[in-house]
mmCIF entry with sequence, helices, sheets and N, C-alpha, C, O atoms, coordinates in Angstrom:
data_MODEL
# 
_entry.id   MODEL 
# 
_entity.id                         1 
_entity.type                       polymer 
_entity.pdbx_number_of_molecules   1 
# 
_entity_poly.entity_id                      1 
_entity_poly.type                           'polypeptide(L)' 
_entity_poly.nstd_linkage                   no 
_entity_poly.nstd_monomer                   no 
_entity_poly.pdbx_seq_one_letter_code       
;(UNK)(UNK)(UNK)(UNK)(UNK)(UNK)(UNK)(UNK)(UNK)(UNK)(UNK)(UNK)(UNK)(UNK)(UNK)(UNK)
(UNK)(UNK)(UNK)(UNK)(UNK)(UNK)(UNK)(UNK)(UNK)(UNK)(UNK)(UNK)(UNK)(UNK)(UNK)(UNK)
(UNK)(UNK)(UNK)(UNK)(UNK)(UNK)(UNK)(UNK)(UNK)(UNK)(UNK)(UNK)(UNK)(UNK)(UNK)(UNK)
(UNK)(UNK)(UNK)
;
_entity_poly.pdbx_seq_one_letter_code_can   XXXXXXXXXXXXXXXXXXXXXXXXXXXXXXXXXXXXXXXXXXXXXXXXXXX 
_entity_poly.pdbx_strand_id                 A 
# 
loop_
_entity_poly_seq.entity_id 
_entity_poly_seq.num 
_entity_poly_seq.mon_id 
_entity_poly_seq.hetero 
1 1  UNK n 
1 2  UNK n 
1 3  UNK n 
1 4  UNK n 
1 5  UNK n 
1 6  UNK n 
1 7  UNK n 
1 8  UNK n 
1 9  UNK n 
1 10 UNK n 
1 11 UNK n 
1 12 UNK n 
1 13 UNK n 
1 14 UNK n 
1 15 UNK n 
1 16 UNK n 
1 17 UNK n 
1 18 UNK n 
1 19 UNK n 
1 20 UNK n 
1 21 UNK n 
1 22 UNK n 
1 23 UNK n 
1 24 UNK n 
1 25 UNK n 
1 26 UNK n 
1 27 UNK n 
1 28 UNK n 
1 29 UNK n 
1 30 UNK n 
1 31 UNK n 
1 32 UNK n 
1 33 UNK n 
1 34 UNK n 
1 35 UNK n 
1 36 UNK n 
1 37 UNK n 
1 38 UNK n 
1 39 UNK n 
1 40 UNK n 
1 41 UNK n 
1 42 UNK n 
1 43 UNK n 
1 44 UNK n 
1 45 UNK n 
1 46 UNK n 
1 47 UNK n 
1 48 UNK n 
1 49 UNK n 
1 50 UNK n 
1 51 UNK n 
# 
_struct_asym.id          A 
_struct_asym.entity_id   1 
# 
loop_
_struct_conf.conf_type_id 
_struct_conf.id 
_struct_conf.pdbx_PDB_helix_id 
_struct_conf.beg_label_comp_id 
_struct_conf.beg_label_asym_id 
_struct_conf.beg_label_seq_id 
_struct_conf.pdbx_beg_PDB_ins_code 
_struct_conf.end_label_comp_id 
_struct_conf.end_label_asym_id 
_struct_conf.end_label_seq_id 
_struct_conf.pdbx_end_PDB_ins_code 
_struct_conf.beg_auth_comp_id 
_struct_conf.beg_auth_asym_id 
_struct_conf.beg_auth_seq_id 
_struct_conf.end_auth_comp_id 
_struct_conf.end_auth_asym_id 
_struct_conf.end_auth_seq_id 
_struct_conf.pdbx_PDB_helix_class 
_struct_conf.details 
_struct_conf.pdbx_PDB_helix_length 
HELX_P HELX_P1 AA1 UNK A 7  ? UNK A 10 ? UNK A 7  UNK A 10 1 ? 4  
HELX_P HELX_P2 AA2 UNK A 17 ? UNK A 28 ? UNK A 17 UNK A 28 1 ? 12 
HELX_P HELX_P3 AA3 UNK A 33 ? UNK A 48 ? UNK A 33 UNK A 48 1 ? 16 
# 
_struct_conf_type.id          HELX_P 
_struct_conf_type.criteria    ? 
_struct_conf_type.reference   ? 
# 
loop_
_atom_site.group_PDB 
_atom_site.id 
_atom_site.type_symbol 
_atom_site.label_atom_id 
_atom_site.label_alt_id 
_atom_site.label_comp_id 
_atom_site.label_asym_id 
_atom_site.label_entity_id 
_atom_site.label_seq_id 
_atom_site.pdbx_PDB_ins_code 
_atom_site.Cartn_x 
_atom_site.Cartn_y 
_atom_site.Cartn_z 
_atom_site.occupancy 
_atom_site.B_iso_or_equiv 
_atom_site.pdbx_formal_charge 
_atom_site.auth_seq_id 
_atom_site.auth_comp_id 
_atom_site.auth_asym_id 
_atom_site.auth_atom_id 
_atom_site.pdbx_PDB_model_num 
ATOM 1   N N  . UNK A 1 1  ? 104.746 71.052 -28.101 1.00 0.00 ? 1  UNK A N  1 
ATOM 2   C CA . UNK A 1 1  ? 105.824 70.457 -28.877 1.00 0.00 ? 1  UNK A CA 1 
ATOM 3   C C  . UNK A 1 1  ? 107.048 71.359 -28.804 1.00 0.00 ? 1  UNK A C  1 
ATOM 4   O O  . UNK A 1 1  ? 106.942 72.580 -28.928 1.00 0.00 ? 1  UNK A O  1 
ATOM 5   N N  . UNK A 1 2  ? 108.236 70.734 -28.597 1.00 0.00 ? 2  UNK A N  1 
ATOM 6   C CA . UNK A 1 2  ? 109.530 71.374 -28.770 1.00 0.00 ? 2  UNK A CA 1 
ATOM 7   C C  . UNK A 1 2  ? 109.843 72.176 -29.514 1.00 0.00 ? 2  UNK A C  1 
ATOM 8   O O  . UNK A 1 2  ? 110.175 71.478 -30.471 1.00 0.00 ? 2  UNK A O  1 
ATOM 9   N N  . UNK A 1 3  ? 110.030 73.414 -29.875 1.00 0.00 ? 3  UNK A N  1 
ATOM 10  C CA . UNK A 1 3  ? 109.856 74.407 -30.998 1.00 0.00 ? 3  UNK A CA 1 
ATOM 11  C C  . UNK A 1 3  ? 111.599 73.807 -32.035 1.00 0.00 ? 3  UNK A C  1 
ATOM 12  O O  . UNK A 1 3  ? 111.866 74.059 -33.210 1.00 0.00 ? 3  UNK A O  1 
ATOM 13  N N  . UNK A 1 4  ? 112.331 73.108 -31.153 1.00 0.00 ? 4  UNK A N  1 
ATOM 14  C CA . UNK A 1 4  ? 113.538 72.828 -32.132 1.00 0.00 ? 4  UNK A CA 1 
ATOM 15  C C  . UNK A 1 4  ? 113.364 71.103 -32.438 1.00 0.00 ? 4  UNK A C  1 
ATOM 16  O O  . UNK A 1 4  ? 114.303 70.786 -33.168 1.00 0.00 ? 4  UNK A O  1 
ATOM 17  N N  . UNK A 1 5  ? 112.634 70.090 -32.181 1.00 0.00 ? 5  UNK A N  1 
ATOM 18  C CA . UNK A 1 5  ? 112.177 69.140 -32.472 1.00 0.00 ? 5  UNK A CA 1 
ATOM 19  C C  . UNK A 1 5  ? 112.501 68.509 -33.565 1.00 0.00 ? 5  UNK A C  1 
ATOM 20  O O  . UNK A 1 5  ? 112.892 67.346 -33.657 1.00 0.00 ? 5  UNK A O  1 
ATOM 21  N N  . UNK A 1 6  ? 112.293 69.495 -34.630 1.00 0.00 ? 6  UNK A N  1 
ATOM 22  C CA . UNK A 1 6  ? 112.493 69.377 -36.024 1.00 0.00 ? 6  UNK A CA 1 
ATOM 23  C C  . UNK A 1 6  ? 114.533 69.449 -36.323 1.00 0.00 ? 6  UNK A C  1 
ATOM 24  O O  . UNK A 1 6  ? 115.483 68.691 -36.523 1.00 0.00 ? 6  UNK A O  1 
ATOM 25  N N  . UNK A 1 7  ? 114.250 70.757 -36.181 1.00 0.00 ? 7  UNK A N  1 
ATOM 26  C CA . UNK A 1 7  ? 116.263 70.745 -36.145 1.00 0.00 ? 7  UNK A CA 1 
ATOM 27  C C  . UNK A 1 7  ? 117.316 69.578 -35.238 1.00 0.00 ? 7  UNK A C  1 
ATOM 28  O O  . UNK A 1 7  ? 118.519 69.545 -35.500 1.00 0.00 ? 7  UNK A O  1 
ATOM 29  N N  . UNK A 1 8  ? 116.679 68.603 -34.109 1.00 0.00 ? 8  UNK A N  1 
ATOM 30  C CA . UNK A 1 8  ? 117.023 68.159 -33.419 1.00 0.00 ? 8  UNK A CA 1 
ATOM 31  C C  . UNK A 1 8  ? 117.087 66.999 -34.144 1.00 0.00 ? 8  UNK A C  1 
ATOM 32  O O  . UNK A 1 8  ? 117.978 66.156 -34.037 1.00 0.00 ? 8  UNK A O  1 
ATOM 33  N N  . UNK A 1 9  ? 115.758 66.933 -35.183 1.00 0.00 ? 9  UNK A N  1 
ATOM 34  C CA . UNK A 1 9  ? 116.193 65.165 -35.992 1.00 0.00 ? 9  UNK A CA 1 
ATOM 35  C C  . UNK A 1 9  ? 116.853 65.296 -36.949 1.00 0.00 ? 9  UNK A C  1 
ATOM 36  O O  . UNK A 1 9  ? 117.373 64.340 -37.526 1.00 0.00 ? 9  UNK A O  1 
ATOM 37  N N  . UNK A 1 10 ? 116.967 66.480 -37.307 1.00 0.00 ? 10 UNK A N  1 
ATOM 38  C CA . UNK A 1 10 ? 117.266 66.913 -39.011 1.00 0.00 ? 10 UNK A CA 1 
ATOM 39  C C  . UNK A 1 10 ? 119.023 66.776 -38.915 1.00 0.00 ? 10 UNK A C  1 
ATOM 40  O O  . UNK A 1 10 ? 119.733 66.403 -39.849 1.00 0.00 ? 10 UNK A O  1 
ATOM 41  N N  . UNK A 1 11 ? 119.506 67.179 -37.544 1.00 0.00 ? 11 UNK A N  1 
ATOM 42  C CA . UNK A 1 11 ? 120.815 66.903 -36.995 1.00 0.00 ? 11 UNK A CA 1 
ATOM 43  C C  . UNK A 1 11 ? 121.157 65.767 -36.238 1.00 0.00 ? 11 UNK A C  1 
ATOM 44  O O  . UNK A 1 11 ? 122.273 65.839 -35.723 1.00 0.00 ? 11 UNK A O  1 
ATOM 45  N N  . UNK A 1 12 ? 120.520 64.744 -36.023 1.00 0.00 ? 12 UNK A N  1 
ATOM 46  C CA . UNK A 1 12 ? 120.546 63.443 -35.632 1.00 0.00 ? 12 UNK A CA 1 
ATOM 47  C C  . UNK A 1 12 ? 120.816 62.827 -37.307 1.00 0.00 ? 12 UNK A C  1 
ATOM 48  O O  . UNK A 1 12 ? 121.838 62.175 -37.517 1.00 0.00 ? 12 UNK A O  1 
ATOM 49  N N  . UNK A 1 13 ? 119.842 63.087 -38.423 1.00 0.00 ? 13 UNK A N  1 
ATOM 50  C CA . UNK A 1 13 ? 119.789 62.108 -39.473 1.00 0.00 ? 13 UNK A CA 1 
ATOM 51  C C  . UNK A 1 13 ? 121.267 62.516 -40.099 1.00 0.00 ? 13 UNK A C  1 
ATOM 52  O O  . UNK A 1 13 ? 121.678 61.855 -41.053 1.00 0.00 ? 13 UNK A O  1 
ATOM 53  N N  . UNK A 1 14 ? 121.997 63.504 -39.617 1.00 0.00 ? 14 UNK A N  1 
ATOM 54  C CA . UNK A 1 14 ? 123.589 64.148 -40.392 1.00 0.00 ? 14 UNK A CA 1 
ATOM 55  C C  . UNK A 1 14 ? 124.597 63.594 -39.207 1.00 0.00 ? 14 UNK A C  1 
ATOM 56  O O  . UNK A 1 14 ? 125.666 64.157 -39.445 1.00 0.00 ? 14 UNK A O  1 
ATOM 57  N N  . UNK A 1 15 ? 124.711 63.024 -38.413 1.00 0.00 ? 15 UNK A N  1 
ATOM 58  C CA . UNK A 1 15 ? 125.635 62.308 -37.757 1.00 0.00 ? 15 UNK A CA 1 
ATOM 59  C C  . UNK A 1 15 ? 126.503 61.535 -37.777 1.00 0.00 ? 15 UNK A C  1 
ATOM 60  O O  . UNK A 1 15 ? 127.361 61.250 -36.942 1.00 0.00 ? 15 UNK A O  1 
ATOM 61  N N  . UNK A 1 16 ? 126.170 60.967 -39.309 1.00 0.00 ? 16 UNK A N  1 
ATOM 62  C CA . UNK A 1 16 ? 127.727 60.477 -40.106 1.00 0.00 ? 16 UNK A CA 1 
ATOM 63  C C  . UNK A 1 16 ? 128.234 61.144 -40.404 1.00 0.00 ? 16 UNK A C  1 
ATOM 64  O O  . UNK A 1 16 ? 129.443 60.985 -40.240 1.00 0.00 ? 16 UNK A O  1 
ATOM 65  N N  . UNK A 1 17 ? 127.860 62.194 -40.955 1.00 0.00 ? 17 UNK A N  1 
ATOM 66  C CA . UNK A 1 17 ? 128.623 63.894 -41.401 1.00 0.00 ? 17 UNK A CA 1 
ATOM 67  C C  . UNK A 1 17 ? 130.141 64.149 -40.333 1.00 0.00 ? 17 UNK A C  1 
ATOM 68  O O  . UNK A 1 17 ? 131.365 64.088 -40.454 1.00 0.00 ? 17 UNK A O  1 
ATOM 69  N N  . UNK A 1 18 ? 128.977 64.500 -39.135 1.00 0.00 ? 18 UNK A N  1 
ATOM 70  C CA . UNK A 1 18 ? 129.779 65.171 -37.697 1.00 0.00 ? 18 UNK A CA 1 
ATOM 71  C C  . UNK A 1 18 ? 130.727 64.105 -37.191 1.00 0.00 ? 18 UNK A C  1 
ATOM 72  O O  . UNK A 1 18 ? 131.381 64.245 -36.157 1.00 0.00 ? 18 UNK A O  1 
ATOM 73  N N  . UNK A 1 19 ? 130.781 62.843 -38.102 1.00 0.00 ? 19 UNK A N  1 
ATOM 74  C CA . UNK A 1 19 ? 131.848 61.768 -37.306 1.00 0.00 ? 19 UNK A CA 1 
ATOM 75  C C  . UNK A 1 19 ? 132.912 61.304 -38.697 1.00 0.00 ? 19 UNK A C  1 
ATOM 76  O O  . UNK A 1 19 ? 134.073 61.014 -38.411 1.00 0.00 ? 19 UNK A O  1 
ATOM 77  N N  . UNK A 1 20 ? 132.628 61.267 -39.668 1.00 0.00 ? 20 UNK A N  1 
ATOM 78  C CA . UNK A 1 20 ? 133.660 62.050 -40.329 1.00 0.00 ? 20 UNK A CA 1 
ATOM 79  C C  . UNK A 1 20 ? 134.729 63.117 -40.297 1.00 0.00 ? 20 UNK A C  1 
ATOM 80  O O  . UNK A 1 20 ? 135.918 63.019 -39.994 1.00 0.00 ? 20 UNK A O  1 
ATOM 81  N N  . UNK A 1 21 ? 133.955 64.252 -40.719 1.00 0.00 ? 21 UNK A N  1 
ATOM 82  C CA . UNK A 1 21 ? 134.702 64.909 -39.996 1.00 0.00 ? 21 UNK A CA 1 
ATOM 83  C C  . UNK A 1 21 ? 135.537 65.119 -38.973 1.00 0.00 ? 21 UNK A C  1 
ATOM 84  O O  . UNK A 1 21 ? 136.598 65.742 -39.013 1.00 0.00 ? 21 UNK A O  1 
ATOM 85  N N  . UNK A 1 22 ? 134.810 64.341 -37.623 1.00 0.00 ? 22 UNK A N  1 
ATOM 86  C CA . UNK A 1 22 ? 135.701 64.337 -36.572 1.00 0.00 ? 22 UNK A CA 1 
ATOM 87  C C  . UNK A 1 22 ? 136.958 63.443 -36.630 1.00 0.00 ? 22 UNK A C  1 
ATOM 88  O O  . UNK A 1 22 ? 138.074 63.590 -36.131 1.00 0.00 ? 22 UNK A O  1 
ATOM 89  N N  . UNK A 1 23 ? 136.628 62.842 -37.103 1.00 0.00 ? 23 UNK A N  1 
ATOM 90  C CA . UNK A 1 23 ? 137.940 61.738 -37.484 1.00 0.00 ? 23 UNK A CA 1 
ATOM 91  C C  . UNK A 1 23 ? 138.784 62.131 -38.380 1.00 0.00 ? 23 UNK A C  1 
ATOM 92  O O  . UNK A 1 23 ? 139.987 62.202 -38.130 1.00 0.00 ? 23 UNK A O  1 
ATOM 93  N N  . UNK A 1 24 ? 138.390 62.368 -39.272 1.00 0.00 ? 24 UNK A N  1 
ATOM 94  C CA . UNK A 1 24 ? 139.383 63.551 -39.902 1.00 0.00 ? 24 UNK A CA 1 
ATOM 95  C C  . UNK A 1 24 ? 140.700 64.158 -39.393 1.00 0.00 ? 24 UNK A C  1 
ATOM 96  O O  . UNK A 1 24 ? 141.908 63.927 -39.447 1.00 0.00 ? 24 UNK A O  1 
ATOM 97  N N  . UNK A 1 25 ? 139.839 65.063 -38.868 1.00 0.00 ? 25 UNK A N  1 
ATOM 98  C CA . UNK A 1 25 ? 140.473 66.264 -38.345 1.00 0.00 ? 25 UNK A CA 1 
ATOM 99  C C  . UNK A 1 25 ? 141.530 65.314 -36.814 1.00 0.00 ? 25 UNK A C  1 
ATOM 100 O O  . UNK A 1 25 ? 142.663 65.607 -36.432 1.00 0.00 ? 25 UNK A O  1 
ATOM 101 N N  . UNK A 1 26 ? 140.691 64.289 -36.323 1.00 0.00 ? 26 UNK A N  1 
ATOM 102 C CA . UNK A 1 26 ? 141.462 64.062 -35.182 1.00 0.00 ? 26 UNK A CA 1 
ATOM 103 C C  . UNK A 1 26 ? 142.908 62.698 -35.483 1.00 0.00 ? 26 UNK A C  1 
ATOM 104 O O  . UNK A 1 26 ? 143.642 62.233 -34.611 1.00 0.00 ? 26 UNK A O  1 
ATOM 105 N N  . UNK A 1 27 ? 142.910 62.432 -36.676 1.00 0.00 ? 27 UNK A N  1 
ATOM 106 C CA . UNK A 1 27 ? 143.866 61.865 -37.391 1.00 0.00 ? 27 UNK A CA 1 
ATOM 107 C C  . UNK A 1 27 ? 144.464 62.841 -37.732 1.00 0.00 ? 27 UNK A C  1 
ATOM 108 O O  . UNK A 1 27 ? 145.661 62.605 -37.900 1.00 0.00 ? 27 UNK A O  1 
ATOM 109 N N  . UNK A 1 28 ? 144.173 63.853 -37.916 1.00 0.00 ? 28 UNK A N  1 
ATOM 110 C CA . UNK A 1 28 ? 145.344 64.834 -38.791 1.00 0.00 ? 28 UNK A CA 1 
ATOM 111 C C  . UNK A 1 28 ? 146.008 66.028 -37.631 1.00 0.00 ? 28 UNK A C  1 
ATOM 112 O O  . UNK A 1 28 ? 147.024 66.694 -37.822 1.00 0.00 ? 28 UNK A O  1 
ATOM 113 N N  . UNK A 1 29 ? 145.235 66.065 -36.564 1.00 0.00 ? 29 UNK A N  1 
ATOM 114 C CA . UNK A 1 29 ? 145.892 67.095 -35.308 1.00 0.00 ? 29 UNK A CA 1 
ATOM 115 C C  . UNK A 1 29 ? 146.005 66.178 -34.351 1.00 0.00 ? 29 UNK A C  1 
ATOM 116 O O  . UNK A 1 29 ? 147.004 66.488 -33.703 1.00 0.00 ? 29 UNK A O  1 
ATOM 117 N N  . UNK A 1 30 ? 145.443 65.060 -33.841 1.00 0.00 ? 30 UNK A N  1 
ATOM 118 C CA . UNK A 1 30 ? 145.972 64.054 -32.794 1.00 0.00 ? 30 UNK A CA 1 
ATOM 119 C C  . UNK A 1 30 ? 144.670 64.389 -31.115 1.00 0.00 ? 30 UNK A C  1 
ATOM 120 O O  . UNK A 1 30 ? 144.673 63.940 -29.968 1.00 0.00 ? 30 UNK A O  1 
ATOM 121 N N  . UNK A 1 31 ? 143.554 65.594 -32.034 1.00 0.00 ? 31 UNK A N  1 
ATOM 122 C CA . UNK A 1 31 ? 142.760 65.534 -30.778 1.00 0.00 ? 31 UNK A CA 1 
ATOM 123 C C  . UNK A 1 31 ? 142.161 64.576 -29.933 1.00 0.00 ? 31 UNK A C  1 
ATOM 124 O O  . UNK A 1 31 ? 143.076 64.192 -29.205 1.00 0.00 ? 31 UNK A O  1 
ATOM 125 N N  . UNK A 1 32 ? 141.182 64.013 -29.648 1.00 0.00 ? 32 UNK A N  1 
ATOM 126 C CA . UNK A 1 32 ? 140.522 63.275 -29.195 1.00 0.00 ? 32 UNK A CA 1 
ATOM 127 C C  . UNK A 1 32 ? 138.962 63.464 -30.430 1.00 0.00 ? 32 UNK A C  1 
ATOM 128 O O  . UNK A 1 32 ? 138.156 64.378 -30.606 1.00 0.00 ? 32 UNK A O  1 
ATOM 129 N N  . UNK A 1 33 ? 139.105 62.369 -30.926 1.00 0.00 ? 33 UNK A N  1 
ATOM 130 C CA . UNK A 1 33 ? 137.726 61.644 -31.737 1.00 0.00 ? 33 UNK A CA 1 
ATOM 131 C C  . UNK A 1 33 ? 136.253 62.137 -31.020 1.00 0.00 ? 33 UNK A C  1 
ATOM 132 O O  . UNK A 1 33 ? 135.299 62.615 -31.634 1.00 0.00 ? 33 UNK A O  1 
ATOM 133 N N  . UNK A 1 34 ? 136.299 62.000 -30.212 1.00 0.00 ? 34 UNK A N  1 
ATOM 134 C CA . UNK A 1 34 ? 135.009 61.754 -29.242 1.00 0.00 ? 34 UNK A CA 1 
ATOM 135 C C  . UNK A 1 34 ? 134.901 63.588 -29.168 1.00 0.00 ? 34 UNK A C  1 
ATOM 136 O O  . UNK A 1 34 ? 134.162 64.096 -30.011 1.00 0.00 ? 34 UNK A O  1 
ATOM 137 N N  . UNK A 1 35 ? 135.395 64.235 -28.493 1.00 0.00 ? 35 UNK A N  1 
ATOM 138 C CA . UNK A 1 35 ? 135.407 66.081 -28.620 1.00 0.00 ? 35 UNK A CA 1 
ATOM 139 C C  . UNK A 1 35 ? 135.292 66.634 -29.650 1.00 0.00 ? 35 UNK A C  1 
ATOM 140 O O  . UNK A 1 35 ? 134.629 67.665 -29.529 1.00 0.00 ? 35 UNK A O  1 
ATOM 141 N N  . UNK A 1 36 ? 135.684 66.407 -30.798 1.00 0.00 ? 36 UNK A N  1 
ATOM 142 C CA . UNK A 1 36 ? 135.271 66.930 -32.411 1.00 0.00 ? 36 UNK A CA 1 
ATOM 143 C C  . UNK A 1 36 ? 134.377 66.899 -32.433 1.00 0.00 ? 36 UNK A C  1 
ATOM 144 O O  . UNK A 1 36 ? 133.678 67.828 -32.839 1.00 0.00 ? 36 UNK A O  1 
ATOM 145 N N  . UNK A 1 37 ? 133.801 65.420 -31.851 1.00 0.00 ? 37 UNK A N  1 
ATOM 146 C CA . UNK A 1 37 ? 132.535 64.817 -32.694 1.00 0.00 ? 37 UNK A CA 1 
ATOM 147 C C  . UNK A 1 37 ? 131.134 66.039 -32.341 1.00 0.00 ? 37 UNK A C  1 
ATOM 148 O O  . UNK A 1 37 ? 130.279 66.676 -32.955 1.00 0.00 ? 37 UNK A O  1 
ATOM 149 N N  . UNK A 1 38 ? 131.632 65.807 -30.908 1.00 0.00 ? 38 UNK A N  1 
ATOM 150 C CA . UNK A 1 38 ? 130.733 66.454 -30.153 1.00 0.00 ? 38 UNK A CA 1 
ATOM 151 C C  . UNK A 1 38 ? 130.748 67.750 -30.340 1.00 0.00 ? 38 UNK A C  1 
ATOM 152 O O  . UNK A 1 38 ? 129.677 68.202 -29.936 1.00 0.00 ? 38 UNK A O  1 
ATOM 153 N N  . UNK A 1 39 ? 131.636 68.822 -30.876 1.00 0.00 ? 39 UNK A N  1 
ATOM 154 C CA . UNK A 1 39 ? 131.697 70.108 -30.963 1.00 0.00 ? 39 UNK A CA 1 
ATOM 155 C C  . UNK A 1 39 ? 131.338 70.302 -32.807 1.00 0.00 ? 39 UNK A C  1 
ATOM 156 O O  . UNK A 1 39 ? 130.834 71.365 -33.169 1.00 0.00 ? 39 UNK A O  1 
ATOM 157 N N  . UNK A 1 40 ? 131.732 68.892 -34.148 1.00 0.00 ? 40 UNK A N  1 
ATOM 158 C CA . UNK A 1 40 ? 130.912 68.752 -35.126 1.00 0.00 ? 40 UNK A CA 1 
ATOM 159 C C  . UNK A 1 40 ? 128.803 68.785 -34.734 1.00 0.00 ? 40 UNK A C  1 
ATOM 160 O O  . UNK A 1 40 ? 127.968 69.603 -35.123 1.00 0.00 ? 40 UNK A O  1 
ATOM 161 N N  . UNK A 1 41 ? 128.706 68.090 -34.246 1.00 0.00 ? 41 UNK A N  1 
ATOM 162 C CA . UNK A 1 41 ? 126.960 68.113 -33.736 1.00 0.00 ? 41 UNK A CA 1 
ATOM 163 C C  . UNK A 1 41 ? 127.015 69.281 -33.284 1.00 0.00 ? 41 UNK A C  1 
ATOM 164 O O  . UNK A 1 41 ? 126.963 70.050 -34.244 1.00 0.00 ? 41 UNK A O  1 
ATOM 165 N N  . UNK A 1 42 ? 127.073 69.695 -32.562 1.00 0.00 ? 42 UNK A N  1 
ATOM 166 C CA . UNK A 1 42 ? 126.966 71.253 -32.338 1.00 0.00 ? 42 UNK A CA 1 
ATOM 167 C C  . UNK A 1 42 ? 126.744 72.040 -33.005 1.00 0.00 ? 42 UNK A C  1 
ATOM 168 O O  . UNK A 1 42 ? 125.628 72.559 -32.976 1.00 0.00 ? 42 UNK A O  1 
ATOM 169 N N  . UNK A 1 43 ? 127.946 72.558 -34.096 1.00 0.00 ? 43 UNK A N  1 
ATOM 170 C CA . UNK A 1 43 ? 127.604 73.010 -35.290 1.00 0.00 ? 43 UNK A CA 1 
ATOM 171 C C  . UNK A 1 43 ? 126.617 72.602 -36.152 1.00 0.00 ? 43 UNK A C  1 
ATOM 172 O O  . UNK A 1 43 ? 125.996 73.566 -36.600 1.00 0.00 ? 43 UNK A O  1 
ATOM 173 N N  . UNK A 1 44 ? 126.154 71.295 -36.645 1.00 0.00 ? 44 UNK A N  1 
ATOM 174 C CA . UNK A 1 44 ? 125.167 70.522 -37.285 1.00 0.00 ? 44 UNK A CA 1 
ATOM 175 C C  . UNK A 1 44 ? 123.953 71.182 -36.726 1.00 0.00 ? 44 UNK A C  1 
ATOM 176 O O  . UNK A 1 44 ? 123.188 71.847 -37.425 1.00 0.00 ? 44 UNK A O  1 
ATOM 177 N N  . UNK A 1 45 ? 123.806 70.994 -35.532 1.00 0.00 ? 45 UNK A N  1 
ATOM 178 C CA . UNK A 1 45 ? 122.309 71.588 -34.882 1.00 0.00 ? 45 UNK A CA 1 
ATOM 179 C C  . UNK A 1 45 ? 122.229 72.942 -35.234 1.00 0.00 ? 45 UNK A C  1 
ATOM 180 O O  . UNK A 1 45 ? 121.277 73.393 -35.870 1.00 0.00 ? 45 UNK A O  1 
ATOM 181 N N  . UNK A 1 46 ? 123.415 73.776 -34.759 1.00 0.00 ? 46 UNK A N  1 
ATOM 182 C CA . UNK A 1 46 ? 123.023 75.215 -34.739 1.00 0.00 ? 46 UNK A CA 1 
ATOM 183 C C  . UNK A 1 46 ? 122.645 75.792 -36.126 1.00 0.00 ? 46 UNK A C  1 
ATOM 184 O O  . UNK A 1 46 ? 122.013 76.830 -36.323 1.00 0.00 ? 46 UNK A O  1 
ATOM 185 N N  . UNK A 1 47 ? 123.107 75.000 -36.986 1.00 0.00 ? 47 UNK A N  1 
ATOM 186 C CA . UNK A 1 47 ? 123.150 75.063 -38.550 1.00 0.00 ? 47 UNK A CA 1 
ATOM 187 C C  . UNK A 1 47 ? 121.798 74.586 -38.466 1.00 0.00 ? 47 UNK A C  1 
ATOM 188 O O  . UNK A 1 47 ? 121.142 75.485 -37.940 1.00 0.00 ? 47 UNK A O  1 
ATOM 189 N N  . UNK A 1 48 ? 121.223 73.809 -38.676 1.00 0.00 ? 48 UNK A N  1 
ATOM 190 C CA . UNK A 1 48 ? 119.521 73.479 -38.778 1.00 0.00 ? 48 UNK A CA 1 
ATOM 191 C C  . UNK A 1 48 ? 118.880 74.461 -37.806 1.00 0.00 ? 48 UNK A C  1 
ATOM 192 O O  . UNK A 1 48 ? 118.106 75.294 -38.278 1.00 0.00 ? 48 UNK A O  1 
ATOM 193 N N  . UNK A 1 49 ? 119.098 74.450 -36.631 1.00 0.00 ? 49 UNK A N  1 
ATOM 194 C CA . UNK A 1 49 ? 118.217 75.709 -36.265 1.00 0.00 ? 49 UNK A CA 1 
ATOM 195 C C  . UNK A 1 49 ? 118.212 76.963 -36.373 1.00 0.00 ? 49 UNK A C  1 
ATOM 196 O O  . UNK A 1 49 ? 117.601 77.829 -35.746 1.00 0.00 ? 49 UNK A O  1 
ATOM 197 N N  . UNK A 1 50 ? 119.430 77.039 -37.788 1.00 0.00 ? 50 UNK A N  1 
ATOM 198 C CA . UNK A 1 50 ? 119.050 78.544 -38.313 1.00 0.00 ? 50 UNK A CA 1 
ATOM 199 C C  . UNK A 1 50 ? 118.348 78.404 -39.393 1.00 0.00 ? 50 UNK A C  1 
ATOM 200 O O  . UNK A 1 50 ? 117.656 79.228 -39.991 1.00 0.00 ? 50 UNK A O  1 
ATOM 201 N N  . UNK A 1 51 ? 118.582 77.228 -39.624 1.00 0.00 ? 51 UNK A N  1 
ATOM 202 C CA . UNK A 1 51 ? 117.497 76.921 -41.462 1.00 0.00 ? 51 UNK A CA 1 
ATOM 203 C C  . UNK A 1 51 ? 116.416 77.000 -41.356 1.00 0.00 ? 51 UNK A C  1 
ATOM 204 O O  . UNK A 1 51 ? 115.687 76.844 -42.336 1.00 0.00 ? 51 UNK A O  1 
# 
């Protein structure tokens, strides 16, 4: 079994979180939606696989 398995769903089930946010932030600086999002999950995961 995947030793991060667990952190991998635990950051899948917070993915409204990471798209919030991204929208957010990409309404308010003009980034691209889709690159937040993806650099929000990022953080989300690395954050569960330190928990």
């Amino acid at each position: 079994m995947n030793p991060h398995a667990a952190a991998n769903a635990l950051a899948l089930q917070h993915q409204d979180i990471a798209e919030r946010v991204a929208a957010n932030i990409a309404r308010r600086t003009g980034h691209p939606r889709e690159d937040l999002h993806q650099i929000a999950m990022l953080g989300i995961l690395q954050a569960a696989r330190r928990y």
